[in-house]
PDB file of N, CA, C and O in Angstrom:
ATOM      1  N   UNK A   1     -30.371-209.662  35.745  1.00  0.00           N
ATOM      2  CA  UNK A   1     -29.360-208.643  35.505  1.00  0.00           C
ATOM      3  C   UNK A   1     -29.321-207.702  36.706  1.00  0.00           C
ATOM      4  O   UNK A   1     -30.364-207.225  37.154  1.00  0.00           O
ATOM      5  N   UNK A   2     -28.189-207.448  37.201  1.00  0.00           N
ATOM      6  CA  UNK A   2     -27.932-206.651  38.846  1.00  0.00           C
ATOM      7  C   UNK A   2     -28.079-205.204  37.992  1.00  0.00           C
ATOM      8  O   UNK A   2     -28.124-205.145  36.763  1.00  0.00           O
ATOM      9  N   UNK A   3     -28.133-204.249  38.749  1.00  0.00           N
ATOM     10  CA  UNK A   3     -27.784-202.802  38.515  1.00  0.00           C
ATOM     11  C   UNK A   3     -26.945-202.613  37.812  1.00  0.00           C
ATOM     12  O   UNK A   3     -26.419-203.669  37.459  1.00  0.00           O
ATOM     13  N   UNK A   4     -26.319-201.362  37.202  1.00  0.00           N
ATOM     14  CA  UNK A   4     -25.228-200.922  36.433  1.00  0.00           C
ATOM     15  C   UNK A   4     -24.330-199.778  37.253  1.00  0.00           C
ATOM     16  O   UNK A   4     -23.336-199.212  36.798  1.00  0.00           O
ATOM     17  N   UNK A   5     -24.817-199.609  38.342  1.00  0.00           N
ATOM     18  CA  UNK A   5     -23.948-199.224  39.229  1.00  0.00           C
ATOM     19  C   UNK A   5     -24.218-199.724  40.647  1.00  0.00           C
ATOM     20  O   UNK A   5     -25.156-199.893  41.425  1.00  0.00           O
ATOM     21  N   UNK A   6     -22.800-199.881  40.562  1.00  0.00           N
ATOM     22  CA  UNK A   6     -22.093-199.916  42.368  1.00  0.00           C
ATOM     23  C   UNK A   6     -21.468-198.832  43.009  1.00  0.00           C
ATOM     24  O   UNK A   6     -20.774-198.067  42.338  1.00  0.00           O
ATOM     25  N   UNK A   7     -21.653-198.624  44.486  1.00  0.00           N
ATOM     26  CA  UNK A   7     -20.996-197.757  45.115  1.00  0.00           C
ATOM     27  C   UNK A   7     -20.930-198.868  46.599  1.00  0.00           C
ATOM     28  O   UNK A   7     -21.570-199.801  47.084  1.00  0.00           O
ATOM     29  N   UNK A   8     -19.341-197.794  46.969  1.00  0.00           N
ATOM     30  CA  UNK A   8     -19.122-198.484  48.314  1.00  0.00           C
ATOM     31  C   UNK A   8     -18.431-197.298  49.363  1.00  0.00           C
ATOM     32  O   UNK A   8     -17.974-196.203  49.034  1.00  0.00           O
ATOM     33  N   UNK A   9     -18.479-197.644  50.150  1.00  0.00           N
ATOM     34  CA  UNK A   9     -18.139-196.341  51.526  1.00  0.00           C
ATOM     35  C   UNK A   9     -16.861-197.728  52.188  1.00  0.00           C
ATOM     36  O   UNK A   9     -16.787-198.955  52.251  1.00  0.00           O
ATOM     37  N   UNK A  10     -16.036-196.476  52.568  1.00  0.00           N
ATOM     38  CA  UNK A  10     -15.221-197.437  53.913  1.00  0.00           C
ATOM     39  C   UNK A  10     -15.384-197.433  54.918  1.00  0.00           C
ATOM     40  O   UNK A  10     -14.844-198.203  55.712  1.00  0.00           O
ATOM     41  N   UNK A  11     -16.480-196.234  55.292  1.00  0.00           N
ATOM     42  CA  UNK A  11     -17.165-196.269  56.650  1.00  0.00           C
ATOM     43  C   UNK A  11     -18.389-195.190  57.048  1.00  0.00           C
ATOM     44  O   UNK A  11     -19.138-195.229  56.072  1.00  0.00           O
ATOM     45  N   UNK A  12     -18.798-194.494  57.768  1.00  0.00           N
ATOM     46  CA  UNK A  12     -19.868-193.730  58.365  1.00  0.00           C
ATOM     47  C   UNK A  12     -20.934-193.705  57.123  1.00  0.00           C
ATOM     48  O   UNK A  12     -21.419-192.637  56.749  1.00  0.00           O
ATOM     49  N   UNK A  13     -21.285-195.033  56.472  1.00  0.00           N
ATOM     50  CA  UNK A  13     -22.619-195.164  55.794  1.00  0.00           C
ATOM     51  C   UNK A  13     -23.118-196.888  55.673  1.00  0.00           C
ATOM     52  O   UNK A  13     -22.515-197.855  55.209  1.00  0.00           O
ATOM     53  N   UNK A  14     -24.127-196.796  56.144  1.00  0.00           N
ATOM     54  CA  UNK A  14     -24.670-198.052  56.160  1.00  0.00           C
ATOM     55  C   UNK A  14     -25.990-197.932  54.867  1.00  0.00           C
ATOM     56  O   UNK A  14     -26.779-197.067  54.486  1.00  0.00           O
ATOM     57  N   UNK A  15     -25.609-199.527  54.467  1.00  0.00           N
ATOM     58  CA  UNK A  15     -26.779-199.524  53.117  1.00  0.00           C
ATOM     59  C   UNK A  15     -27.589-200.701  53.961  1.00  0.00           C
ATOM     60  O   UNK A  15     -27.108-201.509  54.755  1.00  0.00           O
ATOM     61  N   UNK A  16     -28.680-200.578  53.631  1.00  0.00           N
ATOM     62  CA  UNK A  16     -30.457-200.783  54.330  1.00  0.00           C
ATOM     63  C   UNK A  16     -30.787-201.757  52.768  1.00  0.00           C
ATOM     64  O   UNK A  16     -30.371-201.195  51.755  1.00  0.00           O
ATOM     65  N   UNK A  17     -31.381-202.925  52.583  1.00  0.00           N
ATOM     66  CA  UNK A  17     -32.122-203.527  51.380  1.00  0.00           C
ATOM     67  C   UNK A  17     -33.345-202.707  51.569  1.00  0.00           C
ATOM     68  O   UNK A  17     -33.497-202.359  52.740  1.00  0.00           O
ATOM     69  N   UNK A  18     -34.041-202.398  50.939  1.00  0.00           N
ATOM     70  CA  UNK A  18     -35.358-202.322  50.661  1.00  0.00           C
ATOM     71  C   UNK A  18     -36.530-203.392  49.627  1.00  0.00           C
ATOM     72  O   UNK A  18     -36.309-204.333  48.865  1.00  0.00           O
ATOM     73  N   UNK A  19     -37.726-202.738  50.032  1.00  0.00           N
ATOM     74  CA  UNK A  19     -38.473-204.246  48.392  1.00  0.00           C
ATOM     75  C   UNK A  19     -38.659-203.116  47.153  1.00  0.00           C
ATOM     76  O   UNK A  19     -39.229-202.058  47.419  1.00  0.00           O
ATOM     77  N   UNK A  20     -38.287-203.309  46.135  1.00  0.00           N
ATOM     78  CA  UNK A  20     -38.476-201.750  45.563  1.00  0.00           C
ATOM     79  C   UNK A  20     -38.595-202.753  43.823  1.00  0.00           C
ATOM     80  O   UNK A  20     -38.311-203.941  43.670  1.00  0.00           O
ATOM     81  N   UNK A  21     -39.001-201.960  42.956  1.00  0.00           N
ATOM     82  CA  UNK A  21     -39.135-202.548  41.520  1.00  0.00           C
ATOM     83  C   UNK A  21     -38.386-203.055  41.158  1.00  0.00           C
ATOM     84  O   UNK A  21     -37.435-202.331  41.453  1.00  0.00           O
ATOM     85  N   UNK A  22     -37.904-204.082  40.539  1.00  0.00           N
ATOM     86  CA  UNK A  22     -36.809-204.853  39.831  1.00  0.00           C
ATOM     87  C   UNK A  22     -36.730-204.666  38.406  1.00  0.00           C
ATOM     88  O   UNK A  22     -36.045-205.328  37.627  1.00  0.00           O
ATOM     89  N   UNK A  23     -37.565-203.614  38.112  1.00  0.00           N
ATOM     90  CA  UNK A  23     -37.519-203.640  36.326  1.00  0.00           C
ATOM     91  C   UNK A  23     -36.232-202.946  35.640  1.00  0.00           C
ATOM     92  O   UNK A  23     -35.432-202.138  36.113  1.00  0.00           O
ATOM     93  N   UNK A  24     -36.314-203.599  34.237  1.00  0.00           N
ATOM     94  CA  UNK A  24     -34.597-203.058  33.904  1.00  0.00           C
ATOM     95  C   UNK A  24     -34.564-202.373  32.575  1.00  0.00           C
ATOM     96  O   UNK A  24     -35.114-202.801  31.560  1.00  0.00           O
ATOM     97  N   UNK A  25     -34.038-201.541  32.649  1.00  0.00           N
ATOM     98  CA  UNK A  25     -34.323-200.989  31.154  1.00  0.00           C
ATOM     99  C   UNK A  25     -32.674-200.626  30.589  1.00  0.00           C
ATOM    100  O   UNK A  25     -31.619-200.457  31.199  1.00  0.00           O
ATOM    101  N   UNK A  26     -33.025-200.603  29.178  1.00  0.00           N
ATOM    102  CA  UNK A  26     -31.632-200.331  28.794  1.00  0.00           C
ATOM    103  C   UNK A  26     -31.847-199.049  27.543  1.00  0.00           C
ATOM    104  O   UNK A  26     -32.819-198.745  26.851  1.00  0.00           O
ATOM    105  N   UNK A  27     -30.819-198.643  27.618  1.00  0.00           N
ATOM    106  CA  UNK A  27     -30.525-197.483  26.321  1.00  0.00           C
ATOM    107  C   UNK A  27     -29.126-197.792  25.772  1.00  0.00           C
ATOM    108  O   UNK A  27     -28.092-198.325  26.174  1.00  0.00           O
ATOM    109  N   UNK A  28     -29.632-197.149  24.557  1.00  0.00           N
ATOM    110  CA  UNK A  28     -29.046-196.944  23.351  1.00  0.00           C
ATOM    111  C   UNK A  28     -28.474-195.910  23.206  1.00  0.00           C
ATOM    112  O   UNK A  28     -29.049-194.875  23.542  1.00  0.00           O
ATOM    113  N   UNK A  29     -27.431-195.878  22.772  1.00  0.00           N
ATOM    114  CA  UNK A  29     -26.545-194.337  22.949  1.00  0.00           C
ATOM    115  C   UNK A  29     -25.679-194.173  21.852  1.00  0.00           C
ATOM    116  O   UNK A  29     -24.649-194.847  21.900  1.00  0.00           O
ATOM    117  N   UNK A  30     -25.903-193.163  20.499  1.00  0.00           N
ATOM    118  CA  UNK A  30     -24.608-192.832  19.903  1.00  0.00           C
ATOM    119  C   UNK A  30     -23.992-192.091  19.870  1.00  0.00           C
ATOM    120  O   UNK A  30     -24.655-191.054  19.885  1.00  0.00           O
ATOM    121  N   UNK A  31     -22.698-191.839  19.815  1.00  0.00           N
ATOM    122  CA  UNK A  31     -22.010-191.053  19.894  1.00  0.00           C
ATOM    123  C   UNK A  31     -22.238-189.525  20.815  1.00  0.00           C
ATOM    124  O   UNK A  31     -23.312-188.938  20.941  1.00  0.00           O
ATOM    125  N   UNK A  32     -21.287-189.223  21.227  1.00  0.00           N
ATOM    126  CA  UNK A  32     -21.835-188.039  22.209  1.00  0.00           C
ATOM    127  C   UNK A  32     -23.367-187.600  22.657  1.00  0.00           C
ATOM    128  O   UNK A  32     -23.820-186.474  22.863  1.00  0.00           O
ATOM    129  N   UNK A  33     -23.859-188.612  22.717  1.00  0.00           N
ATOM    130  CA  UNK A  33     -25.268-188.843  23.265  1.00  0.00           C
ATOM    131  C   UNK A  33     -24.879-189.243  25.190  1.00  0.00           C
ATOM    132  O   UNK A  33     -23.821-189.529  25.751  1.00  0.00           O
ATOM    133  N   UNK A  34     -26.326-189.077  25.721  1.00  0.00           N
ATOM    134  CA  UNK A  34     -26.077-189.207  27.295  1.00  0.00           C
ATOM    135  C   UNK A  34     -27.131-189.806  27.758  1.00  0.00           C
ATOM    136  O   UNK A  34     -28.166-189.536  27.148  1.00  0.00           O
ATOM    137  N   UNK A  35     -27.239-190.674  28.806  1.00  0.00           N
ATOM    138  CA  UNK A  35     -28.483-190.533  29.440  1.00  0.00           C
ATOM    139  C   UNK A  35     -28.228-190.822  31.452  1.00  0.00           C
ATOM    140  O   UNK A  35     -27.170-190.907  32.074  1.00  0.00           O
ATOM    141  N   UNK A  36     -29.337-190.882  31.842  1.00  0.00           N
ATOM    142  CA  UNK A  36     -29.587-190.754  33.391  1.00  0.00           C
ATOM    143  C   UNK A  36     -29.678-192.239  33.652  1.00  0.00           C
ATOM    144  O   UNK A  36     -30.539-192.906  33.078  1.00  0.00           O
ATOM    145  N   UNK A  37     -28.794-192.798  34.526  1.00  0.00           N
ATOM    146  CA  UNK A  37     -28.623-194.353  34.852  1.00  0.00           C
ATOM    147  C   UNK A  37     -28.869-194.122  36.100  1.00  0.00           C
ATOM    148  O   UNK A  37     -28.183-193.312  36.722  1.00  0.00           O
ATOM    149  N   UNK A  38     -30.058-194.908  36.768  1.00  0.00           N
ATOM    150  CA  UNK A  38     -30.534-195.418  38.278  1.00  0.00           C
ATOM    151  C   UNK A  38     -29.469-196.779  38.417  1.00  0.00           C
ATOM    152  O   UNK A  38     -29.038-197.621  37.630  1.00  0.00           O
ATOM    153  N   UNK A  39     -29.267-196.410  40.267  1.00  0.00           N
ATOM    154  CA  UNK A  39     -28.558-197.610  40.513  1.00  0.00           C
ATOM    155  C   UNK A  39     -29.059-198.397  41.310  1.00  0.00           C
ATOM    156  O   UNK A  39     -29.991-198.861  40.653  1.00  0.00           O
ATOM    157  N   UNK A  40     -29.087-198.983  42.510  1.00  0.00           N
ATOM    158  CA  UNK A  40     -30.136-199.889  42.822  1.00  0.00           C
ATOM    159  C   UNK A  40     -30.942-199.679  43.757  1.00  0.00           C
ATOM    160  O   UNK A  40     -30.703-199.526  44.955  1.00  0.00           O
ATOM    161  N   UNK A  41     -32.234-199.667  43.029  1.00  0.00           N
ATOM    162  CA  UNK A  41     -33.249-199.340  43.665  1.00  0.00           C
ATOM    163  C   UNK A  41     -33.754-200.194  45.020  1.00  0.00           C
ATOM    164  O   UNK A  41     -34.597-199.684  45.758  1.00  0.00           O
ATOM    165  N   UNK A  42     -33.381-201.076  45.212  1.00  0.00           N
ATOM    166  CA  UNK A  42     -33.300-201.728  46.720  1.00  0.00           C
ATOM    167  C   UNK A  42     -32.827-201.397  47.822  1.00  0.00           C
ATOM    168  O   UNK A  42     -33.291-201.626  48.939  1.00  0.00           O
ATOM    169  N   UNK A  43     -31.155-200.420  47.313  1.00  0.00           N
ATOM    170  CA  UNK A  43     -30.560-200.087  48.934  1.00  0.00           C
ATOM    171  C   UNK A  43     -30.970-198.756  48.807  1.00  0.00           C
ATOM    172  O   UNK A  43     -31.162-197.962  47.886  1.00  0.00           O
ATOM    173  N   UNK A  44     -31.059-198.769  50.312  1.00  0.00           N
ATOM    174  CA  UNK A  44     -31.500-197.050  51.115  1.00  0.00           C
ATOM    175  C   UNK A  44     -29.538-197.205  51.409  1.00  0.00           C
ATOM    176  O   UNK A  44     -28.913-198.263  51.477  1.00  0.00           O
ATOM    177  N   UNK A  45     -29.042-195.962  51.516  1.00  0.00           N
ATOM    178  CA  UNK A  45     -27.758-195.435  51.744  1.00  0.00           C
ATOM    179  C   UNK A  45     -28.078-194.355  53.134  1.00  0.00           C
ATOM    180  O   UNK A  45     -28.899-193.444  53.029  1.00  0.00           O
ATOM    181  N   UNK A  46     -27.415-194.575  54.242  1.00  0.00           N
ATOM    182  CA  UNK A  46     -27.728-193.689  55.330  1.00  0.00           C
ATOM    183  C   UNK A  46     -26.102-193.368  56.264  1.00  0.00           C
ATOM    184  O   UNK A  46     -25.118-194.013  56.627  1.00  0.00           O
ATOM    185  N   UNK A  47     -26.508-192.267  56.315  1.00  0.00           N
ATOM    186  CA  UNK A  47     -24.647-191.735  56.681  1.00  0.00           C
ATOM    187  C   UNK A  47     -25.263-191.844  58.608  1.00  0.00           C
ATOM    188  O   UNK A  47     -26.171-191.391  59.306  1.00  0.00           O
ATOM    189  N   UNK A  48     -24.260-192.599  58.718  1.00  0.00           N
ATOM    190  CA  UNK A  48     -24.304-192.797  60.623  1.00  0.00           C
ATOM    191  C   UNK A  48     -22.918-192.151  61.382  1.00  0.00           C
ATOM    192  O   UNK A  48     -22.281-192.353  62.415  1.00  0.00           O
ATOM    193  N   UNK A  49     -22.871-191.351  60.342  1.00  0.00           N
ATOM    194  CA  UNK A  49     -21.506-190.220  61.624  1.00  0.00           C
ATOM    195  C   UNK A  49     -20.907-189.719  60.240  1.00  0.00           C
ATOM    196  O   UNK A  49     -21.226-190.111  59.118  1.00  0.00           O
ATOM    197  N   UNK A  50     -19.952-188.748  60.589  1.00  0.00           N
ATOM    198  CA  UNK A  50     -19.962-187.703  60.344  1.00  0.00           C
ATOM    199  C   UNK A  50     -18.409-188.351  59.915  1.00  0.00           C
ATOM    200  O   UNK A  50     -17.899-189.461  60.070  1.00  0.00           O
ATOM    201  N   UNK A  51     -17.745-186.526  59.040  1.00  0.00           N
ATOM    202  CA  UNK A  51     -16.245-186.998  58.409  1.00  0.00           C
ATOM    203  C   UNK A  51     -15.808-187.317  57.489  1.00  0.00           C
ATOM    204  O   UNK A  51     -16.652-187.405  56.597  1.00  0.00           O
ATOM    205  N   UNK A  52     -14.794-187.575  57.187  1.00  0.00           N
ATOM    206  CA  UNK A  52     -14.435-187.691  55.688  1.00  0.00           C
ATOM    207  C   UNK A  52     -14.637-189.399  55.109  1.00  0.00           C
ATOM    208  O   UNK A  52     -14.386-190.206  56.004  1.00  0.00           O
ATOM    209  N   UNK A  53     -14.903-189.812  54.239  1.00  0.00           N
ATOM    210  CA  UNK A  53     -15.587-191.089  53.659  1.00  0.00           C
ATOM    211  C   UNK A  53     -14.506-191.150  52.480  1.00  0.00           C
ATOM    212  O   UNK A  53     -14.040-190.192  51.864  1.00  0.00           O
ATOM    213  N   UNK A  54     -14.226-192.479  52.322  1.00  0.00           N
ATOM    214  CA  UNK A  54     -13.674-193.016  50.215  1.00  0.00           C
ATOM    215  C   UNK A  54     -15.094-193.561  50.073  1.00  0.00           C
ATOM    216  O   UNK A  54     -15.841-194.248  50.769  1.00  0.00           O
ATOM    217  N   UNK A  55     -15.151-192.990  48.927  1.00  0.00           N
ATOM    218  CA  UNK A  55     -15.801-194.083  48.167  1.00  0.00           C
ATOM    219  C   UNK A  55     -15.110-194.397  46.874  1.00  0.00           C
ATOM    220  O   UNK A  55     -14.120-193.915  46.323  1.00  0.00           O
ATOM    221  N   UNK A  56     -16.424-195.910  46.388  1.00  0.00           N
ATOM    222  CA  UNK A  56     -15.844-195.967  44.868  1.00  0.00           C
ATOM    223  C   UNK A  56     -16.886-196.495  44.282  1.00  0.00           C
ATOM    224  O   UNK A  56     -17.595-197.372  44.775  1.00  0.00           O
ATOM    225  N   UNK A  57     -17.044-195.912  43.051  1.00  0.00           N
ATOM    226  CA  UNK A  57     -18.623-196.043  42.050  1.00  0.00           C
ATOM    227  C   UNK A  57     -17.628-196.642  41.206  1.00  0.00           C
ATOM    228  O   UNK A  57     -16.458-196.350  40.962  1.00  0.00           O
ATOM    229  N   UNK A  58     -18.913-198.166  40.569  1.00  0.00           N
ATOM    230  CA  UNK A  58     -18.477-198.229  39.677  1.00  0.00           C
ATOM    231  C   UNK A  58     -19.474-198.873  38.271  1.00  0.00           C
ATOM    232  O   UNK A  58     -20.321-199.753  38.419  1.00  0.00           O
ATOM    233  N   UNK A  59     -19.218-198.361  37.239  1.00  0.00           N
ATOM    234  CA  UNK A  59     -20.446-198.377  36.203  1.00  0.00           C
ATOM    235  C   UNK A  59     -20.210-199.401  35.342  1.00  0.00           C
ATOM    236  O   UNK A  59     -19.203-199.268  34.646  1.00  0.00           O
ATOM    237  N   UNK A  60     -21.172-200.864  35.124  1.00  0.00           N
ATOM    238  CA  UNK A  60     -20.909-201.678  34.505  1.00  0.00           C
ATOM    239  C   UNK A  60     -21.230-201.613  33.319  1.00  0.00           C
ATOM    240  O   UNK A  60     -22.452-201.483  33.391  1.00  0.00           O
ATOM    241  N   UNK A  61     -20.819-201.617  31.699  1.00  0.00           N
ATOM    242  CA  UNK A  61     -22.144-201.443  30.514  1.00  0.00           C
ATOM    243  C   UNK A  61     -21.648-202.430  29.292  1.00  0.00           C
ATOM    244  O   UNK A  61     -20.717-203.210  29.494  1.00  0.00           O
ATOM    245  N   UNK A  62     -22.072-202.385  28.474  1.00  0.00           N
ATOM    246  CA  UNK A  62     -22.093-203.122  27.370  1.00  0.00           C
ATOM    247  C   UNK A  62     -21.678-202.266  26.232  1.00  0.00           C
ATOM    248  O   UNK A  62     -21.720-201.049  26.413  1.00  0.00           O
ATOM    249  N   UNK A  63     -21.254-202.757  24.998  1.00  0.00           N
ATOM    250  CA  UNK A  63     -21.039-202.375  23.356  1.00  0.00           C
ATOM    251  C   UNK A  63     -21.859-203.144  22.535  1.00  0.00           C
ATOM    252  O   UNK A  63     -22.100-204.346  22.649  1.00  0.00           O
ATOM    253  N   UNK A  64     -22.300-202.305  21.638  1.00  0.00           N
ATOM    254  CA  UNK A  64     -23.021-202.940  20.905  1.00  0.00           C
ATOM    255  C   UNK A  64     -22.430-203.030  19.431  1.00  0.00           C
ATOM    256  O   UNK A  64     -22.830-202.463  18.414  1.00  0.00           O
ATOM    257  N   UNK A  65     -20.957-204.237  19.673  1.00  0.00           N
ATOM    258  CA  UNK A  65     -20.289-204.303  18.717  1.00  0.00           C
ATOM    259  C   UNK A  65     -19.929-205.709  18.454  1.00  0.00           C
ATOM    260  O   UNK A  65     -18.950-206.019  17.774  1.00  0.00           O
ATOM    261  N   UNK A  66     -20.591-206.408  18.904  1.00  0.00           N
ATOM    262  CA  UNK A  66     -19.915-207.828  18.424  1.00  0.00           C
ATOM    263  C   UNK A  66     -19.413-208.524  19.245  1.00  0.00           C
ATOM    264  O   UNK A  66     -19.332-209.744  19.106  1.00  0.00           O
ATOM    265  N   UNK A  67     -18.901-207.771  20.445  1.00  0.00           N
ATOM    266  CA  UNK A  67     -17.993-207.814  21.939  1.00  0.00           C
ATOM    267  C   UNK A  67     -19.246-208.089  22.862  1.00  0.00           C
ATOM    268  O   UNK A  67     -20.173-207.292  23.010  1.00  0.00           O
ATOM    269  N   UNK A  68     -19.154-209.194  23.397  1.00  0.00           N
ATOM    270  CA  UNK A  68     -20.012-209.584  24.359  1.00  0.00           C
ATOM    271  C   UNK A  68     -19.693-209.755  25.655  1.00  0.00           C
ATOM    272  O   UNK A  68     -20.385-210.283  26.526  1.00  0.00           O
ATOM    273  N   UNK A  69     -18.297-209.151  25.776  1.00  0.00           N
ATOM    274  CA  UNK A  69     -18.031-208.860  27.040  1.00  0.00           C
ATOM    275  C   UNK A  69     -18.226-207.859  27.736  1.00  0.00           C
ATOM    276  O   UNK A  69     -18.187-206.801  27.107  1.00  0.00           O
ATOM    277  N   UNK A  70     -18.523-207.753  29.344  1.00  0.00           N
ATOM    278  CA  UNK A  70     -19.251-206.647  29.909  1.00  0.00           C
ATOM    279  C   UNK A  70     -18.048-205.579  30.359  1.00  0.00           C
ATOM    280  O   UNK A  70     -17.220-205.898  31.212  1.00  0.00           O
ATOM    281  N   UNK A  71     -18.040-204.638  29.880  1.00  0.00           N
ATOM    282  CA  UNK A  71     -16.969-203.517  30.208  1.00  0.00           C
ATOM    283  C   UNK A  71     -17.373-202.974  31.609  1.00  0.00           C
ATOM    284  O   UNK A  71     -18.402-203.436  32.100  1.00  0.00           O
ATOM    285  N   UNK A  72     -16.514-201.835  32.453  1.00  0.00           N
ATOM    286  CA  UNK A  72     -16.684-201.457  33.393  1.00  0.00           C
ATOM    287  C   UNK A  72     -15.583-200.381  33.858  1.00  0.00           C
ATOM    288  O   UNK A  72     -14.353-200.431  33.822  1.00  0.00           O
ATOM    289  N   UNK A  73     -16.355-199.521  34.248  1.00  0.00           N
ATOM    290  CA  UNK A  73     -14.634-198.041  34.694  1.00  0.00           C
ATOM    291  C   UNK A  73     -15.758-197.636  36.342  1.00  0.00           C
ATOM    292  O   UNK A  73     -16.921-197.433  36.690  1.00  0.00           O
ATOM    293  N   UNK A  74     -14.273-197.734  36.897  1.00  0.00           N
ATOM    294  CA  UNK A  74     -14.229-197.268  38.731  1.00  0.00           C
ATOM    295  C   UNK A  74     -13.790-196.241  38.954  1.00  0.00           C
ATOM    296  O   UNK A  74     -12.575-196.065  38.863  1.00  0.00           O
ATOM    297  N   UNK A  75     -14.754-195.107  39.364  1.00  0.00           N
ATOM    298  CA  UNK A  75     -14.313-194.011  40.232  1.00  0.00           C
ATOM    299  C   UNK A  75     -14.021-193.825  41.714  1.00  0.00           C
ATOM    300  O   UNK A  75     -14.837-194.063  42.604  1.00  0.00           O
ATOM    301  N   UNK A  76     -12.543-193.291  41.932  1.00  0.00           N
ATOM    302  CA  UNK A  76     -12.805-193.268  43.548  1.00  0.00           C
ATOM    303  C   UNK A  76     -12.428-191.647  44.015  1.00  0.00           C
ATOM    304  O   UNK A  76     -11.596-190.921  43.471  1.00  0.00           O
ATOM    305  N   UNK A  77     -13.239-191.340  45.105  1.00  0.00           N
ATOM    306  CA  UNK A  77     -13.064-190.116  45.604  1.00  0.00           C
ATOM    307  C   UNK A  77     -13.612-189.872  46.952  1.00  0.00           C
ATOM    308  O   UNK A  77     -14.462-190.588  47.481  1.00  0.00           O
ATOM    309  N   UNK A  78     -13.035-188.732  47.523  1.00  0.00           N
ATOM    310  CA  UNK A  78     -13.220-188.699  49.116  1.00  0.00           C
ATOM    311  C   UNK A  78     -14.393-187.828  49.189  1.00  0.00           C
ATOM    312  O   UNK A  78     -14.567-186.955  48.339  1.00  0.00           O
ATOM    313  N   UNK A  79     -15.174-188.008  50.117  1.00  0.00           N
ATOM    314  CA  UNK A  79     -16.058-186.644  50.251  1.00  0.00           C
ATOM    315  C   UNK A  79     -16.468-186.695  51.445  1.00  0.00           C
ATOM    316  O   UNK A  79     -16.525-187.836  51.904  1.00  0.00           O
ATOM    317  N   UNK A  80     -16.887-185.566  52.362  1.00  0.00           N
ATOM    318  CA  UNK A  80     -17.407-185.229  53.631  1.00  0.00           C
ATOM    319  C   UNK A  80     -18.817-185.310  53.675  1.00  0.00           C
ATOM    320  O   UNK A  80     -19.609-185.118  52.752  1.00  0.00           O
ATOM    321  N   UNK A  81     -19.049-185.625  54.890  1.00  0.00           N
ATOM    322  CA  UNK A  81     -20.451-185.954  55.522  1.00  0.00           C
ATOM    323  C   UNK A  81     -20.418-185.262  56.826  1.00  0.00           C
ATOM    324  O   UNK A  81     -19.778-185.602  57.821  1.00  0.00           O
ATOM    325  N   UNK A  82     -21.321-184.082  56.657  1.00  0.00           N
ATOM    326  CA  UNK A  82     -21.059-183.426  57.500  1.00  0.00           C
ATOM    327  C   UNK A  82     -22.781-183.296  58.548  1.00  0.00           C
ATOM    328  O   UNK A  82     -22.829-182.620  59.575  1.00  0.00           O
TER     329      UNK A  82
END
């Protein structure tokens, strides 16, 4: 099972693999409940110049309804690296 999040840059950031834990854990969540999702612990993320960047995150998850298909919602937004 990969991470539950992705992120991507269109430019001034380079991602690095690292060897880092592969363990996976999952939660349970009802209703207006929350929790803290790590994304992948392998890439190092390193900004190599400066300026305005897109990115886009995006969070893969599951229902625990019968639906065994994997859902997923993409955020995109600009931000500076200064």
């Amino acid at each position: 099972m990969a991470s539950p999040l992705d992120i991507q840059f269109d430019k001034n950031v380079n991602v690095y693999n690292a060897i880092a834990c592969q363990a996976i854990s999952t939660e349970t969540l009802n209703a207006s409940e929350s929790t803290t999702v790590e994304g992948k612990g392998y890439e190092i993320l390193r900004a190599i110049g400066s300026g305005n960047v897109n990115t886009k995150i995006t969070f893969n998850y599951g229902l625990q309804n019968g639906d065994t298909q994997e859902k997923q919602v993409t955020k995109s937004f600009s931000l500076n690296i200064e």
